[in-house]
C-alpha positions as CSV (number, residue, x, y, z in Angstrom):
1,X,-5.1,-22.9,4.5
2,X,-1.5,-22.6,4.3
3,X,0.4,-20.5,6.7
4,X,1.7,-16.6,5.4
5,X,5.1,-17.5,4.6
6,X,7.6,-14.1,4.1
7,X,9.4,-15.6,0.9
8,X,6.3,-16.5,-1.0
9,X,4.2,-13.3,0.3
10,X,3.7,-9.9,-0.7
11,X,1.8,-6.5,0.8
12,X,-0.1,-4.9,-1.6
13,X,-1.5,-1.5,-0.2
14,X,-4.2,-0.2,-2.6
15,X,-5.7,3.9,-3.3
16,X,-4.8,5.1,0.5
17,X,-4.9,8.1,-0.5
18,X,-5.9,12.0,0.3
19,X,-9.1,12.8,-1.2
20,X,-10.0,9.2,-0.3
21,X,-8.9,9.1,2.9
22,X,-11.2,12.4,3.6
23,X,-14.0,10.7,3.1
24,X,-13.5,8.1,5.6
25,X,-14.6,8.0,9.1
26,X,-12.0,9.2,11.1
27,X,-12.3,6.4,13.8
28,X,-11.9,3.9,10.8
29,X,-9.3,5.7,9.1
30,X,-6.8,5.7,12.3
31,X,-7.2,2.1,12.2
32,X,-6.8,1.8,8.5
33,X,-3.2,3.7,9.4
34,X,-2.7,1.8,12.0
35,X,-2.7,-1.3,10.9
36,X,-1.1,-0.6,7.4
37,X,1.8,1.0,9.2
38,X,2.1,-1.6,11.3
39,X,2.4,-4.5,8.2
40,X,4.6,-2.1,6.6
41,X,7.1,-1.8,9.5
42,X,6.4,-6.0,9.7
43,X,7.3,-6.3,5.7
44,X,10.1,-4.7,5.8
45,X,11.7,-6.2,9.1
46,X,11.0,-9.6,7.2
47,X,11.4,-8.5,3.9
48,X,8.5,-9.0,2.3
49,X,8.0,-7.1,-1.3
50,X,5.4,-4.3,-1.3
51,X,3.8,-2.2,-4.3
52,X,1.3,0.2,-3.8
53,X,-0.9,1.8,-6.6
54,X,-3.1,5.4,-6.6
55,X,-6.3,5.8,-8.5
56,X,-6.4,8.3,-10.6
57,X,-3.8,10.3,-8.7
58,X,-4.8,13.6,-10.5
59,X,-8.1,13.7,-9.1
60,X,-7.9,11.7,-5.9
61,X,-4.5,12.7,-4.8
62,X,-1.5,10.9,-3.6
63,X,-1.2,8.6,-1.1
64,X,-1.6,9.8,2.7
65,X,1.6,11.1,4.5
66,X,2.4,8.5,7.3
67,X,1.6,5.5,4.6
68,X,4.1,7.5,1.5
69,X,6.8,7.9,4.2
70,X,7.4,4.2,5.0
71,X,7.2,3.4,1.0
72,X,9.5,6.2,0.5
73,X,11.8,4.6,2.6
74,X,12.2,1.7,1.0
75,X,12.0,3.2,-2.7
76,X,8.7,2.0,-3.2
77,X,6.7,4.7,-5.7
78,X,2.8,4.0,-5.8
79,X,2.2,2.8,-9.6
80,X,-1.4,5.0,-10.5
81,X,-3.9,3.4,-12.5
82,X,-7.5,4.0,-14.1
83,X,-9.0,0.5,-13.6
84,X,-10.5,0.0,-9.6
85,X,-8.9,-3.6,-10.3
86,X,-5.3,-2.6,-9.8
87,X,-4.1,-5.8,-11.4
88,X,-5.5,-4.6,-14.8
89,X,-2.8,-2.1,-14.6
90,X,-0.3,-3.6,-16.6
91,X,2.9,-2.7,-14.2
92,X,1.4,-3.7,-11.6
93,X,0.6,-7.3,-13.1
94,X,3.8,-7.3,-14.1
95,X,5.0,-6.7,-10.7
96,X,3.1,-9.0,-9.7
97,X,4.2,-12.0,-12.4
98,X,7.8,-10.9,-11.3
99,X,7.9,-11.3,-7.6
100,X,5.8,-14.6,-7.8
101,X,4.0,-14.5,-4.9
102,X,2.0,-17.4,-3.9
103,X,-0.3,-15.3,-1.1
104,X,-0.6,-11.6,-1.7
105,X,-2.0,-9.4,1.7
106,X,-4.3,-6.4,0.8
107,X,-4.5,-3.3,2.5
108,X,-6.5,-0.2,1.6
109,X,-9.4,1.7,0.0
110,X,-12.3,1.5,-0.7
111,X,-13.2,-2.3,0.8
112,X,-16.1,-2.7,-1.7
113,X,-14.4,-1.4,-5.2
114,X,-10.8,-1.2,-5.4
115,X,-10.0,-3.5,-2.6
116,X,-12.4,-6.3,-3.2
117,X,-12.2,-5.9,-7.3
118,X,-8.4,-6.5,-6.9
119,X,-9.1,-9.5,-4.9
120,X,-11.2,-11.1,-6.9
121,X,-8.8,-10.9,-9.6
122,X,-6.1,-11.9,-7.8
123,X,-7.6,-15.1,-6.6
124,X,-8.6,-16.0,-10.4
125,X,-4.9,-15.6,-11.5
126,X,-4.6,-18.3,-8.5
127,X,-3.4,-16.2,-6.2
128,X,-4.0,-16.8,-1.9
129,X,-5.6,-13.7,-1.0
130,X,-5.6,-12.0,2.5
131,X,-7.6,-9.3,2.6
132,X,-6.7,-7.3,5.7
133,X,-9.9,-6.5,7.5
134,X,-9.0,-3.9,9.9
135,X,-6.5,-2.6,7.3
136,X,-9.1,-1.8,4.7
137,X,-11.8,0.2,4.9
138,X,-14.7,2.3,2.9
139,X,-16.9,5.8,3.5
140,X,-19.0,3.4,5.1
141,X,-19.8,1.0,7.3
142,X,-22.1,-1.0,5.3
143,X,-19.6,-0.7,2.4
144,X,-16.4,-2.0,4.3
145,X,-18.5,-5.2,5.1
146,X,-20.1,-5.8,2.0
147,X,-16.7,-5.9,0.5
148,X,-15.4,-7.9,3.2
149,X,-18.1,-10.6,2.3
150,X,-17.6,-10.0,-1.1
151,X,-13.7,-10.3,-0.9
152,X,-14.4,-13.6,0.8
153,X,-16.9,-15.1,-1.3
154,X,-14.8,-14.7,-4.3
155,X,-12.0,-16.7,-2.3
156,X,-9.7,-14.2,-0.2
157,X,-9.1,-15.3,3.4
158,X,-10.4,-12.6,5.3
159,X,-7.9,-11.6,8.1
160,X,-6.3,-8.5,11.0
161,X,-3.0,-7.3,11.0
162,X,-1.2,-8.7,13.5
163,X,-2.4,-12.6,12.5
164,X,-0.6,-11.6,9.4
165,X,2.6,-10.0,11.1
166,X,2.8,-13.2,13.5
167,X,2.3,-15.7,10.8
168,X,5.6,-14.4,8.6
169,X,7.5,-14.5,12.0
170,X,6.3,-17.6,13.0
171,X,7.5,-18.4,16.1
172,X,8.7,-16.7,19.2
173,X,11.7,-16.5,21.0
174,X,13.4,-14.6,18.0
175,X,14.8,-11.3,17.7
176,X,12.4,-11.0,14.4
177,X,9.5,-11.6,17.1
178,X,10.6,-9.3,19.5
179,X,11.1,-6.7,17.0
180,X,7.6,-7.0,15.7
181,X,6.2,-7.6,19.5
182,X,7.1,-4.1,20.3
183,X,5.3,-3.0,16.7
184,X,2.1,-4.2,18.1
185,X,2.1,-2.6,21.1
């Protein structure tokens, strides 16, 4: 397994949004902010690309507050699509062909569809998948885990937050490492 390196990764944070995000457990959904937050603060310390897609934005909404703010501030717009495998979308694939990553890092909803759909996609194109697992999440616990397994049987590594956010800084000492020490806490 090769190590998350910032010019060869991107964060992709998939359907966080409202109606979605109402359905969740609440416990799971603070994590799911959490976390995603915390790899957004992380990506763009490091600058690491990001897109973000909504499904079906219409009917599920847009994208939660504290997650749309930190994309907002870096001009990031959430790209909707139809298909739960957001690289069918054709601007996000072609997102995706332009930034080249070589490991793409998935946050988001729902683990078992959207999340673990994209994955598996991903890692056909040839992609190195991390899905994020206390970054993801579904309506249930069951779900989130069976998507997890999924996810991984397809060929994503599954992996937390902050082993991503310490693998693109890797090593300490640094000012990049302090910054994202103090994200963590």
């Amino acid at each position: 397994m090769d190590r998350l390196v910032v010019d060869s990764s991107l964060l992709f944070v998939v359907d966080v949004q409202e109606r979605l995000a109402d359905a969740i457990p609440k416990e799971s959904l603070e994590k799911l902010v959490k976390n995603t937050r915390l790899l957004l603060q992380a990506s763009n310390l490091l600058g690491v690309p990001v897109l973000a897609s909504e499904q079906y934005p219409k009917g599920l909404g847009p994208t939660i507050a504290p997650i749309l703010e930190l994309l907002a501030q870096r001009g990031i717009a959430p790209i909707d699509k139809l298909d739960f495998d957001a690289a069918r979308e054709p601007r996000i694939s072609s997102q995706i062909g332009r930034l080249a990553p070589r490991s793409i890092v998935l946050v988001g909803i729902e683990t078992h569809i959207c999340v673990f759909q994209t994955a598996r996609e991903l890692v056909r194109r040839g992609h190195t998948v991390h899905v994020v697992a206390d970054a993801v999440t579904s309506r249930t616990e069951d779900n989130h885990a069976a998507g997890l397994r999924l996810s991984e049987r397809a060929g994503a590594i599954i992996t937390v937050a902050e082993t991503v956010a310490f693998d693109w800084v890797g090593r300490a000492g640094t000012d990049t490492f302090r910054a994202v020490s103090r994200l963590v806490r």
